[in-house]
C-alpha positions as CSV (number, residue, x, y, z in Angstrom):
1,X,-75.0,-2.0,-6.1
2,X,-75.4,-2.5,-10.0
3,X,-76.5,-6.4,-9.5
4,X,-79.2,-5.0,-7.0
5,X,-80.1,-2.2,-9.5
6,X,-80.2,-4.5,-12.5
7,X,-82.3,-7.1,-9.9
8,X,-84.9,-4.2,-9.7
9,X,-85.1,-3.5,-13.5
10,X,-85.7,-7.4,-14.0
11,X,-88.2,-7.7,-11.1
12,X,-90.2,-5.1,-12.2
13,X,-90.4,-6.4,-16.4
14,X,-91.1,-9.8,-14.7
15,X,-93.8,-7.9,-12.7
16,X,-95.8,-6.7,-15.5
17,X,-95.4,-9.3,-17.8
18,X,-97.0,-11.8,-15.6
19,X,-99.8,-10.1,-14.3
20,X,-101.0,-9.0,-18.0
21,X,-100.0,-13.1,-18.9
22,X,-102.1,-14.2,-15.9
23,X,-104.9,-11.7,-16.5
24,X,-105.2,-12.1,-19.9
25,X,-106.1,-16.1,-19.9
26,X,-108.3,-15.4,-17.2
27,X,-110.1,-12.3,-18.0
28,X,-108.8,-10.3,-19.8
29,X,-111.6,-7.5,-18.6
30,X,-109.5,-7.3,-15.8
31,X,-106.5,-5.6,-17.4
32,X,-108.2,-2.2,-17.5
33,X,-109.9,-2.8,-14.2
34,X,-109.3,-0.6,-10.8
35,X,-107.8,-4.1,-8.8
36,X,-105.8,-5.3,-11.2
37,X,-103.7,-1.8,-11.8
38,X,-103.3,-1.4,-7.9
39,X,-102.7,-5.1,-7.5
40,X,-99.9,-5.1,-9.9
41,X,-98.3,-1.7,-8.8
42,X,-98.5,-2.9,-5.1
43,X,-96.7,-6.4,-5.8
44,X,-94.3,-4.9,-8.0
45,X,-93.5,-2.1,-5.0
46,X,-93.0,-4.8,-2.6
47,X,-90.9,-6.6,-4.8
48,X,-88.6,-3.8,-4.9
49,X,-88.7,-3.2,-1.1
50,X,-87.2,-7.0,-0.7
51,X,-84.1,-5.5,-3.0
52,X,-82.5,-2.5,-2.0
53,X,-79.8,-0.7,-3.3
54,X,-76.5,-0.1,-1.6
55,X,-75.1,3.4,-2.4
56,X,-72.4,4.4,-0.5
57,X,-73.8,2.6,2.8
58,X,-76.9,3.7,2.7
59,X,-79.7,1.6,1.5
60,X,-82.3,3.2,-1.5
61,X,-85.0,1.8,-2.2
62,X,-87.3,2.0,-5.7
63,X,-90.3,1.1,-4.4
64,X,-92.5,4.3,-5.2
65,X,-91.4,3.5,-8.4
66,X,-94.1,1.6,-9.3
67,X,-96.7,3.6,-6.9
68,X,-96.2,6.8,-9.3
69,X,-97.4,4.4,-12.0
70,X,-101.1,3.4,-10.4
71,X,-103.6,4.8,-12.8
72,X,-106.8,3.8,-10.8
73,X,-109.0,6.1,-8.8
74,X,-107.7,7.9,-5.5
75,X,-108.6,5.3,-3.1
76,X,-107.1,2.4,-4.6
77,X,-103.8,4.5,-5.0
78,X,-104.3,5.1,-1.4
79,X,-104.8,1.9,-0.6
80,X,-101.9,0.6,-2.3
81,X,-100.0,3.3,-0.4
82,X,-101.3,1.5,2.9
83,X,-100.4,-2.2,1.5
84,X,-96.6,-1.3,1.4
85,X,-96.9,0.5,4.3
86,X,-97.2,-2.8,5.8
87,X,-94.6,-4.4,4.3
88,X,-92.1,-1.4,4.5
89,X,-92.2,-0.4,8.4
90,X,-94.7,-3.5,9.9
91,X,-92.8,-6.3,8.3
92,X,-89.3,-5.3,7.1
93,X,-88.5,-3.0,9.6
94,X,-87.7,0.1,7.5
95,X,-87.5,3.8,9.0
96,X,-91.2,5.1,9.2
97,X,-90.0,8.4,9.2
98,X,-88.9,8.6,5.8
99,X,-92.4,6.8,4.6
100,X,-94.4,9.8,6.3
101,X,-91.7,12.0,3.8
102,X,-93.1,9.8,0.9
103,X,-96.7,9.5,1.6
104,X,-97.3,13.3,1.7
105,X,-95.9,13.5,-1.6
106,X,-97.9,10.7,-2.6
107,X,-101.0,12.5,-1.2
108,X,-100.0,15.6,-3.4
109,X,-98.9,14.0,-6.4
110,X,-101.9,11.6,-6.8
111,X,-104.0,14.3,-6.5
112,X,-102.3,16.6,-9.0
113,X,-101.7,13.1,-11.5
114,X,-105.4,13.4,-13.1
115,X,-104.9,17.3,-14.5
116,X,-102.1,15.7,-16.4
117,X,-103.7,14.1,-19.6
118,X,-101.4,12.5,-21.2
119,X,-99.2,9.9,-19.2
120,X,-96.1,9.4,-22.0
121,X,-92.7,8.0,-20.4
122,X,-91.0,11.8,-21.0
123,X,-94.1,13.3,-18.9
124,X,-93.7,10.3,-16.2
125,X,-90.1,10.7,-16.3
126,X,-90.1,14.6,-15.5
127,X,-92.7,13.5,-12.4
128,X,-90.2,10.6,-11.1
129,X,-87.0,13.1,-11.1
130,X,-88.9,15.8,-8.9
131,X,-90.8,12.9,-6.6
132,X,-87.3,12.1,-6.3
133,X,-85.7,15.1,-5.7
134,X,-88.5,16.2,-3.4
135,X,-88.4,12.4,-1.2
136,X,-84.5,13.1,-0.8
137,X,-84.9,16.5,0.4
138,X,-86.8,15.2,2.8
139,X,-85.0,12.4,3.5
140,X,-81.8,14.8,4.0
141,X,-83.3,17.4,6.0
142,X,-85.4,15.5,8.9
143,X,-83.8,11.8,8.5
144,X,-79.9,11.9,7.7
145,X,-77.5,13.6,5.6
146,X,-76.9,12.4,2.2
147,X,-74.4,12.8,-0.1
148,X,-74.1,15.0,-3.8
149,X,-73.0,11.1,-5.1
150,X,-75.8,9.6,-3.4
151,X,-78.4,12.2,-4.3
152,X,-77.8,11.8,-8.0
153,X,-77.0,7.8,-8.4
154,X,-80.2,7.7,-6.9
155,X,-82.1,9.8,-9.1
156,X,-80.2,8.6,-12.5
157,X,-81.6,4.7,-11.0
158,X,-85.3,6.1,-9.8
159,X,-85.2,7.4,-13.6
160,X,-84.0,4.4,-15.6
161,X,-86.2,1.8,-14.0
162,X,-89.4,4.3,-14.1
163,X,-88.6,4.5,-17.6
164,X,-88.2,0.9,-18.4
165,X,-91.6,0.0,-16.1
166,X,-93.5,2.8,-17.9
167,X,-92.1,1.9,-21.3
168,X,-92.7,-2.0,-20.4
169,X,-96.3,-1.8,-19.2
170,X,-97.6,0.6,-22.1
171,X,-96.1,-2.2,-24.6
172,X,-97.5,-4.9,-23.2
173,X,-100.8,-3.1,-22.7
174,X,-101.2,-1.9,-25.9
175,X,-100.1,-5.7,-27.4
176,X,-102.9,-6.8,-25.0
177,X,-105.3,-4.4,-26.4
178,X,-104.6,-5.4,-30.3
179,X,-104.9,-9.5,-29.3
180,X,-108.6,-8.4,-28.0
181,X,-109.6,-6.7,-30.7
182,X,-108.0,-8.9,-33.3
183,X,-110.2,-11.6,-31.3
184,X,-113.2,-9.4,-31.3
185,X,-112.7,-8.6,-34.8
186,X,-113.1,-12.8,-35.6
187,X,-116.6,-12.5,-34.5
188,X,-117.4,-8.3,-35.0
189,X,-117.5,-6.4,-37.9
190,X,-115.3,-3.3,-37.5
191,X,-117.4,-0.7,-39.1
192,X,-120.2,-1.0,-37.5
193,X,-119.4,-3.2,-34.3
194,X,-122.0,-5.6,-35.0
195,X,-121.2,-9.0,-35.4
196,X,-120.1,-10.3,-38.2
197,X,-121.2,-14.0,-40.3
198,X,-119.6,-15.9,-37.9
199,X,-121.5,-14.1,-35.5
200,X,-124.3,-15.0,-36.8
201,X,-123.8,-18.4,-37.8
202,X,-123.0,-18.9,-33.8
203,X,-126.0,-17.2,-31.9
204,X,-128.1,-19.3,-34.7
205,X,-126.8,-22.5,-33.7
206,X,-127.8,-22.0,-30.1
207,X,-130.9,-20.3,-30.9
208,X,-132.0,-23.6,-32.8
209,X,-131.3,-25.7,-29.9
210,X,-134.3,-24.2,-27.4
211,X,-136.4,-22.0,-30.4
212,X,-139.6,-23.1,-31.6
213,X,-139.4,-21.0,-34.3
214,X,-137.0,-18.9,-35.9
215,X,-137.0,-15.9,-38.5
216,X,-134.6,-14.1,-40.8
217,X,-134.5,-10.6,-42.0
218,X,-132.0,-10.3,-45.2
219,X,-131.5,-6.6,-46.1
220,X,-129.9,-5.5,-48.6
221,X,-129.1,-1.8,-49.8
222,X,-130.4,-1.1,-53.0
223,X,-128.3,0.7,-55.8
224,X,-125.3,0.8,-53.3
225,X,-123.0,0.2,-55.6
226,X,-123.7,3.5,-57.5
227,X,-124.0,5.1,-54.1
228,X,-120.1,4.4,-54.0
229,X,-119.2,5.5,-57.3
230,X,-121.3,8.9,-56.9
231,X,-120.0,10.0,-53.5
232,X,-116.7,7.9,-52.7
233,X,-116.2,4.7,-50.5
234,X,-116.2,7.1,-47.3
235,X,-119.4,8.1,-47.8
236,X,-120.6,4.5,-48.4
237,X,-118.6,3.6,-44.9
238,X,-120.9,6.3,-43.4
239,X,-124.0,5.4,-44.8
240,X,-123.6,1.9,-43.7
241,X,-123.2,3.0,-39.8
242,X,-125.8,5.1,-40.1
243,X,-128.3,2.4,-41.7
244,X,-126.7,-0.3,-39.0
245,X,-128.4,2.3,-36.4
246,X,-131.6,2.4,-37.6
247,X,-132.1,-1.1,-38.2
248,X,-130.9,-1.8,-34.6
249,X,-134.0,0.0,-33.6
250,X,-135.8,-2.3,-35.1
251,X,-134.7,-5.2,-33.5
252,X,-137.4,-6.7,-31.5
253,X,-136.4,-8.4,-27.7
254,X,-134.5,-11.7,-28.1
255,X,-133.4,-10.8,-31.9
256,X,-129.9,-9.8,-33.0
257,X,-128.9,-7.5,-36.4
258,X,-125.5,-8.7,-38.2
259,X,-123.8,-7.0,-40.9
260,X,-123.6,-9.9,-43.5
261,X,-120.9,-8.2,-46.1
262,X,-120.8,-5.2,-48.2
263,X,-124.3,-3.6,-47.8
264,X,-126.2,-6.5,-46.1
265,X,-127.5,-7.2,-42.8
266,X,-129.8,-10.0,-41.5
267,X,-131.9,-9.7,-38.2
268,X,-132.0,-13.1,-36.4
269,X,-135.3,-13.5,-34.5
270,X,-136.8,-16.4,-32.2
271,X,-140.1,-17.6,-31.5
272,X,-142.4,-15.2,-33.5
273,X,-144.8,-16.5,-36.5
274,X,-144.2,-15.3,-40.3
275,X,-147.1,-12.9,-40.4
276,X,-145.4,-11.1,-37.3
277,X,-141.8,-11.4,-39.2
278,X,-142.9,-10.1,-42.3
279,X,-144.8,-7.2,-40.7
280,X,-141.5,-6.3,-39.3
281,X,-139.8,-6.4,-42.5
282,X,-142.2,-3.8,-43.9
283,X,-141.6,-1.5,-40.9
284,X,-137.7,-1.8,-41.5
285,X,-138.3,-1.0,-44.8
286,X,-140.6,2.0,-44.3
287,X,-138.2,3.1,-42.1
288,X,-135.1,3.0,-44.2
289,X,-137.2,4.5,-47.2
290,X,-138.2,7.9,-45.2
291,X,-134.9,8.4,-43.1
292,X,-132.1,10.8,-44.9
293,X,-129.2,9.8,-44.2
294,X,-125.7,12.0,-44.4
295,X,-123.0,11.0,-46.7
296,X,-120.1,12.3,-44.0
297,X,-120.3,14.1,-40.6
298,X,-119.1,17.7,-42.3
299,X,-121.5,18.7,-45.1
300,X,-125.6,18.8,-44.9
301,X,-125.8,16.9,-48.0
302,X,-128.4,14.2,-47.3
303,X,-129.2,11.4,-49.3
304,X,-132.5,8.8,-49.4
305,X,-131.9,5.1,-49.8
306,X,-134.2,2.1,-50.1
307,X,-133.8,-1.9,-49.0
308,X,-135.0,-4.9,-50.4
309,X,-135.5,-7.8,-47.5
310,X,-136.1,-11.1,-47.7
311,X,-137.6,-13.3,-45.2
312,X,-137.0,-16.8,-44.1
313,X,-139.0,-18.7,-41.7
314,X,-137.9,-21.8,-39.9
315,X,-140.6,-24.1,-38.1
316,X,-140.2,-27.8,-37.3
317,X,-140.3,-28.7,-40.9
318,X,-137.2,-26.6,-41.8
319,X,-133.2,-26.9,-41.6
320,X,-131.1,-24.0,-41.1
321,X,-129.7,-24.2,-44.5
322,X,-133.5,-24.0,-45.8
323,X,-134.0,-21.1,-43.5
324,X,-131.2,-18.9,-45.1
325,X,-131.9,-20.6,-48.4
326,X,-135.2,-19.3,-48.7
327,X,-134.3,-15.7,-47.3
328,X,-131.8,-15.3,-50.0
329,X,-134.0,-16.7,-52.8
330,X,-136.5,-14.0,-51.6
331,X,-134.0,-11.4,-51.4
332,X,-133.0,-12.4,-54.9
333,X,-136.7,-12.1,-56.2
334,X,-137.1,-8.3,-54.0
335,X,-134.4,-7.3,-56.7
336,X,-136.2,-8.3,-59.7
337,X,-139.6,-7.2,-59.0
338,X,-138.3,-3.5,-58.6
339,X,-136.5,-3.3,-55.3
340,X,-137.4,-1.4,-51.9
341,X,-139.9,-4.6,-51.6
342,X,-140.4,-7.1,-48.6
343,X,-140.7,-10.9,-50.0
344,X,-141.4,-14.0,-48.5
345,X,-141.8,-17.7,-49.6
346,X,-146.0,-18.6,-49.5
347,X,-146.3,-15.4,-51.6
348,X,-143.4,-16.7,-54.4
349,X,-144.8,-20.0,-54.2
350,X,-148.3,-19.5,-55.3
């Protein structure tokens, strides 16, 4: 009895682990996905159905355990409930009786599970002990007679190894979760969820392969800095988001806005000529100069800010370091002729 029950506990860590292992080198999308809950629920159930537990001559088995743990719409639960059917009577030969016991509690229970909001082990564990209690009623009265002993080894098992699979698949979940947004973070910027320099230094690379032309947008916040020390690094934080919205509504089809560092951004655009680019600038910066913009969600306290852009334009007598050269050089010379001005490199170099 205790090799089968420790067996079960070690079948069903395995379980999890290597699904979330699988899923995660393959896509790791999938984790969160409808198919990959019920198909790793629905394994791990028939897993247990291969290794019952001997209590008192009468064989137990956990496989439910896993069921109770599905957290994917009602008809993949149900369907999961008809996979192990398959297995449990079809297959392997078990009673059928007792799974009609257990699959209208299942009915009942999956339909209660989505009023319950928060799925911690305690609140999973209180649902396993009355499943269990409820299955072995049923079991006693309209199968065969079971045993105080047997009722409540049962239950003390059903409880450890929902506690262990509940405990085990939150952990690895939530350690999945942190590698994908550690990744994401590589290439996003977390404030605002745009990307970041790398970002940016990517989608240019493949834009330069197939663009005939390319155009750069570097906007910078002016002042910011006292912004900061006049209303706290929150209300900076805020103020950034909300310019990183406004600008997004700017970005034309086939372009892409980046949060550089700090306060700056650059809007990456393909095939469209300067005149077009630096027209956009100016509406950008129109924009930004009549918008208010909140320092935090609480207060009504608005404030109004100005940028200074600075454009670079890339035909076929340009590298990409020229490109960004030239924006920042123009960005540069938007500072020193006053600020909340669009500049770009014919008008500097007459």
């Amino acid at each position: 009895m205790l090799i089968d029950f420790v067996l079960n506990i070690s079948l069903t860590i395995t379980g999890i682990y290597l699904f979330h292992r699988i899923h995660y080198i393959e896509d790791r999308r999938m984790v969160d996905s409808d198919v990959f809950q019920t198909l790793l629920m629905t394994t791990l159930a028939v897993l247990l159905l291969l290794v019952p537990i001997e209590i008192r001559g009468v064989e137990f088995s956990l496989f439910f355990v896993p069921l109770l743990l599905v957290r994917s719409r009602l008809l993949f639960k149900m369907g999961a409930a008809v996979a192990v059917y398959l297995f449990y009577h079809l297959i392997l030969g078990y009673e059928w009786q007792i799974y009609v016991i257990f699959s209208v509690l299942y009915l009942v229970t999956m339909t209660i599970l989505p009023f319950i909001r928060v799925m911690r082990t305690r609140v999973m564990l209180i649902l396993n002990v009355v499943f269990s209690a409820l299955l072995l009623l049923g079991v006693h009265l309209f199968v065969h007679e079971l045993t105080i002993a047997q009722t409540i080894t049962f239950l003390l098992m059903s409880m450890i190894v929902m506690a262990v699979s509940n405990m085990t698949y939150e952990d690895i979940n939530s350690i999945t979760k942190l590698m994908k947004r550690y990744e994401e973070d590589t290439y996003k910027d977390h404030l605002t969820q745009l990307g970041n320099i790398r970002s940016l230094d990517t989608f240019v690379d493949d834009l330069n392969e197939h663009a005939e032309t390319l155009s750069v947008l570097l906007i910078d916040i002016d002042n910011f800095k006292v912004i900061n020390d006049e209303h706290t690094y929150l209300a900076g934080d805020a103020l950034i988001k909300q310019v990183a919205h406004l600008l997004e509504n700017h970005v034309p089809t086939g372009g892409r806005l980046f949060r550089n560092n700090g306060e700056e951004f650059s809007i990456i655009i393909p095939d469209i000529s300067l005149d077009k680019t630096v027209r956009l600038g100016e509406a950008v910066r129109l924009s930004v100069e009549k918008a208010k913009f909140h320092i935090d969600d609480v207060s009504q306290e608005t404030v109004q800010l100005t940028v200074s852009i600075g454009v670079g334009f890339k035909g076929s007598d340009k590298t990409l370091g020229r490109l960004f050269k030239d924006a920042d050089d123009m960005l540069h010379a938007a500072k020193k002729m006053g600020q909340n001005q669009v500049m770009f490199y014919p008008v500097i170099k007459k």
